[in-house]
C-alpha positions in Angstrom: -19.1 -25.5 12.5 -19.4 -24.5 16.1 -16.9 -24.5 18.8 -17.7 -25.1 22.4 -15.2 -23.7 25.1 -15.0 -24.3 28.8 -16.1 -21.1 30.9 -12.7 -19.5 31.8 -12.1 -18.4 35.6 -12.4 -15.0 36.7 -9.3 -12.5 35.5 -9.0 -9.1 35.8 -8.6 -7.3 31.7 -4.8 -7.1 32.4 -4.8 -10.4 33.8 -6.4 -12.5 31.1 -5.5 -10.3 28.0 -2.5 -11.1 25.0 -1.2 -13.9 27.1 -0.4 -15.3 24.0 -0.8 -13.9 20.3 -4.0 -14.1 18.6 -3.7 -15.4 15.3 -4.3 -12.3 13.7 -1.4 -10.7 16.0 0.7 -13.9 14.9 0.6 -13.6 11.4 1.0 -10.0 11.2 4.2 -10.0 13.5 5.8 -12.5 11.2 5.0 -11.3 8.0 6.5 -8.3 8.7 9.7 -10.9 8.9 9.0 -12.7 5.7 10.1 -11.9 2.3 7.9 -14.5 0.0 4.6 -13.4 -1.5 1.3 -13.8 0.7 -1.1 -13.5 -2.0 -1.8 -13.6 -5.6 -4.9 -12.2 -7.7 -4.7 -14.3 -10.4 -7.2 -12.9 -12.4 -6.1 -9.2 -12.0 -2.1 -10.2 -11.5 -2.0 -8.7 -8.0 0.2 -9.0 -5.2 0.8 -8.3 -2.3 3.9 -9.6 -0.1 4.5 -10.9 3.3 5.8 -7.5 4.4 3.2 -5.3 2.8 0.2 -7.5 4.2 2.2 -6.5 7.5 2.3 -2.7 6.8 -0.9 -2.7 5.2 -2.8 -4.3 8.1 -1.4 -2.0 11.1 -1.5 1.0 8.8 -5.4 0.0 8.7 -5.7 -0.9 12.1 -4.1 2.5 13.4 -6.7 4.4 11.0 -9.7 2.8 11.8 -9.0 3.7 15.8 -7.8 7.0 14.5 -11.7 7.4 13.2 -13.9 5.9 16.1 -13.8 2.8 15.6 -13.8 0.8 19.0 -12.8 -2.7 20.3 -15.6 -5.2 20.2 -17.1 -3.5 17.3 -18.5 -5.5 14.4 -17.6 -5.1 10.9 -19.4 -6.9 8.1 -17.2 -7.7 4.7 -19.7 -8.0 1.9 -17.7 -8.3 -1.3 -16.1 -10.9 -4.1 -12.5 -12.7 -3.6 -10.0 -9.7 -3.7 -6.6 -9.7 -1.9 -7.6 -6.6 0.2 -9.9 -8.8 1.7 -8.1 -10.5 3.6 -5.6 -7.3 4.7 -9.3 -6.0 6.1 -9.9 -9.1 8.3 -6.5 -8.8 10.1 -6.5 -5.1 10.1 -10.1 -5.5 11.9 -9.2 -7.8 14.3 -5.8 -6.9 15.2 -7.5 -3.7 16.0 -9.8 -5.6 18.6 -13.2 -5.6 16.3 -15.2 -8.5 15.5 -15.5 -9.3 11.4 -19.1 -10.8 10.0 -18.8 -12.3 6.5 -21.4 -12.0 4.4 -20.9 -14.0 0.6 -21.7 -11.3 -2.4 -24.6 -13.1 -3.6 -26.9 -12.4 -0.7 -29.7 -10.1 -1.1 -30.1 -7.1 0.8 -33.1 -8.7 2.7 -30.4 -11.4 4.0 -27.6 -9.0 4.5 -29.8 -6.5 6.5 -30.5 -9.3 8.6 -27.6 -10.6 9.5 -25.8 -6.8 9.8 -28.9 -6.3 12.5 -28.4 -9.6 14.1 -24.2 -8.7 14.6 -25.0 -5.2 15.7 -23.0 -4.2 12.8 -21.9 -0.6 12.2 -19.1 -0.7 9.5 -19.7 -2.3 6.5 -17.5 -2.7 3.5 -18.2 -3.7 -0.2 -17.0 -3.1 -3.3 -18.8 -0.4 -7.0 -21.0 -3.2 -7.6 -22.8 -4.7 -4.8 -22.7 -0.7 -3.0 -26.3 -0.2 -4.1 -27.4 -3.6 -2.1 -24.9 -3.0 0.6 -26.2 0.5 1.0 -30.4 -0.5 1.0 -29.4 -2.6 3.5 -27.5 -0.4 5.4 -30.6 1.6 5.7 -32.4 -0.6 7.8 -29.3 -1.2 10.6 -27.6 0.5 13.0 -24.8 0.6 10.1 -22.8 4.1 10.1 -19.9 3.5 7.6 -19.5 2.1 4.7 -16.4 1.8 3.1 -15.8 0.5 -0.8 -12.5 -1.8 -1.6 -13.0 0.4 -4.8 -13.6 4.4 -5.6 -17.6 4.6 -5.2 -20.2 7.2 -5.0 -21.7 6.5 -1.6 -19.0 4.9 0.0 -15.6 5.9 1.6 -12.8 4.4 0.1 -10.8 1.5 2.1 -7.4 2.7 0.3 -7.5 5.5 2.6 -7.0 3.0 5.4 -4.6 0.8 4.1 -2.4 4.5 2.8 -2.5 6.2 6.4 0.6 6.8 7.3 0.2 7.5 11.1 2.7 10.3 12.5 2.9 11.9 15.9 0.1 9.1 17.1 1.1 7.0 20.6 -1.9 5.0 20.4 -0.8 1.1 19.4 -1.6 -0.9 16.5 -2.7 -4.3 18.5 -5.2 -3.9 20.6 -4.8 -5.4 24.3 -7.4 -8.7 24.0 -8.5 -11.6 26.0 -8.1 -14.2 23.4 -10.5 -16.2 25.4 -13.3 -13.8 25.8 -12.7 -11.3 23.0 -14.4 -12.3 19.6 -12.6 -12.7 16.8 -15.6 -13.7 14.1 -19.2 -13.8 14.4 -20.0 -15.9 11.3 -23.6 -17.2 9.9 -24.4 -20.2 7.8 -28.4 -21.2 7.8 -28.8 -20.8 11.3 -29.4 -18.1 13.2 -27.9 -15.8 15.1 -24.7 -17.3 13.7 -21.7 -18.9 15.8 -19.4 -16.7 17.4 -15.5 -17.7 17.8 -13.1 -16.4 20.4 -9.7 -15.3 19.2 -8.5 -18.7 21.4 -11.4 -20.7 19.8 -9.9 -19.3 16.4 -6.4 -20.5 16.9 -7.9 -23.8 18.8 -9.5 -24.5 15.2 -6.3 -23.7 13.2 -4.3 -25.7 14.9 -6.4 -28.7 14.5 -6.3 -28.1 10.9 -4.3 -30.5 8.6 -1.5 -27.6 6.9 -3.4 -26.7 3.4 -1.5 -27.2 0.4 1.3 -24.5 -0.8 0.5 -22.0 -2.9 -3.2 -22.7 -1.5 -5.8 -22.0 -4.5 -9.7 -20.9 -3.6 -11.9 -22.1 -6.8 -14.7 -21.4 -7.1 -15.2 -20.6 -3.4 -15.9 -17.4 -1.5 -13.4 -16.2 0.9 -16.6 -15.5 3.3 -17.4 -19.1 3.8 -16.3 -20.7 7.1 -13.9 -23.4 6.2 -12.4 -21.3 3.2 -11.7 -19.3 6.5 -9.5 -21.1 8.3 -8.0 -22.6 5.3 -6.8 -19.3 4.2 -5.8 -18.1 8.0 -4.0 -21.2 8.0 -2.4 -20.3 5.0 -0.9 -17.1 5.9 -0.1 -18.0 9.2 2.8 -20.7 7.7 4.1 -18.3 5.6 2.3 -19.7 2.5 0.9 -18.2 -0.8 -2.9 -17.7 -1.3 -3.9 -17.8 -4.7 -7.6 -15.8 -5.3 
């Protein structure tokens, strides 16, 4: 799916940036307000609430500035359906970086290509696929790699999500033009992928029909486009995503 946008008028970065929220900025501002429970591992039993998808997400997206990492930057999620997953796609892009989605069955041939295509230079993955996610590595301009699990190889993502940021006057949300500023940068069969604005992101939700409550992903990878926006959708009414 593609979405074509009208070329915006000239604006200076003050101008044109965070006139609204992006929908990253929106769900993380109210689930900081919410009490119910945002998702669900239902194979594992985990949780994680409303408010501690809201602490874990700027926690993360303080850290990840803390270490270099800069706005516009791509960051490539290679990994199975895991409720940190989603915490990483906020914390990215509430931090200003761009997220590429790569499902855990490609082969490193694939996923070299597509982290070369996205200029990539964070990717994150889990024990298992680190070996693939590493060779592929190799061959891109990739410089960290971070494991949702403890892994040889890797840095582990916990450390982000733990940070507790003292003494630090640097903010949490990045300052965005929703209308310029890329959200996503996803890739189907074509090539070199479609690329969505934070505006062209919320455009999309909001032409959505509301998914069910609790929302369910069977049998579905939380990589694929439309599984996307469902779950975005999801969490930004205050729903519960079952993984």
């Amino acid at each position: 799916m593609s979405y074509r946008f009208e070329p915006v008028p000239e604006t200076s970065e003050a101008e044109g940036a965070s006139l609204l929220p992006t929908v990253t900025q929106s769900i993380v501002r109210q689930a900081a307000e919410r009490t119910g429970m945002a998702l669900h591992d239902q194979k594992t039993g985990r949780r994680i609430s409303y408010h501690q998808l809201a602490s874990a997400t700027r926690h993360a997206a303080k850290a990840l500035a803390l270490r270099g990492f800069q706005k516009g930057q791509v960051v490539c999620l290679y990994s199975p359906n895991l409720p940190e997953y989603a915490v990483a796609v906020l914390a990215v892009t509430l931090a200003g970086g761009v997220v590429t989605l790569a499902v855990p069955t490609l082969e490193p041939e694939l996923l070299a290509r597509q982290l070369a295509a996205t200029h990539s230079q964070w990717l994150v993955t889990t024990k298992r696929h680190l070996s693939k996610a590493l060779l592929a590595a190799s061959q891109t301009a990739v410089r960290h790699v971070y494991s949702f699990d403890p892994a040889l190889g890797a840095q582990h993502i916990g450390e982000l999500f733990e940070t507790i940021i003292a003494d630090d006057e640097r903010p949490t949300e990045a300052l965005l033009d929703p209308q310029r500023d890329l959200m996503a940068w996803l890739f189907d069969e074509t090539e070199p992928g479609t690329r969505y604005p934070h505006a062209a992101v919320a455009a999309l939700l909001q032409a959505r029909a509301w998914p069910a409550n609790p929302l369910e992903i069977k049998g579905a990878s939380l990589a694929q486009a439309e599984v996307l926006w469902d779950w975005l959708a999801a969490l930004q009414h205050g729903m519960t995503v079952l993984i």
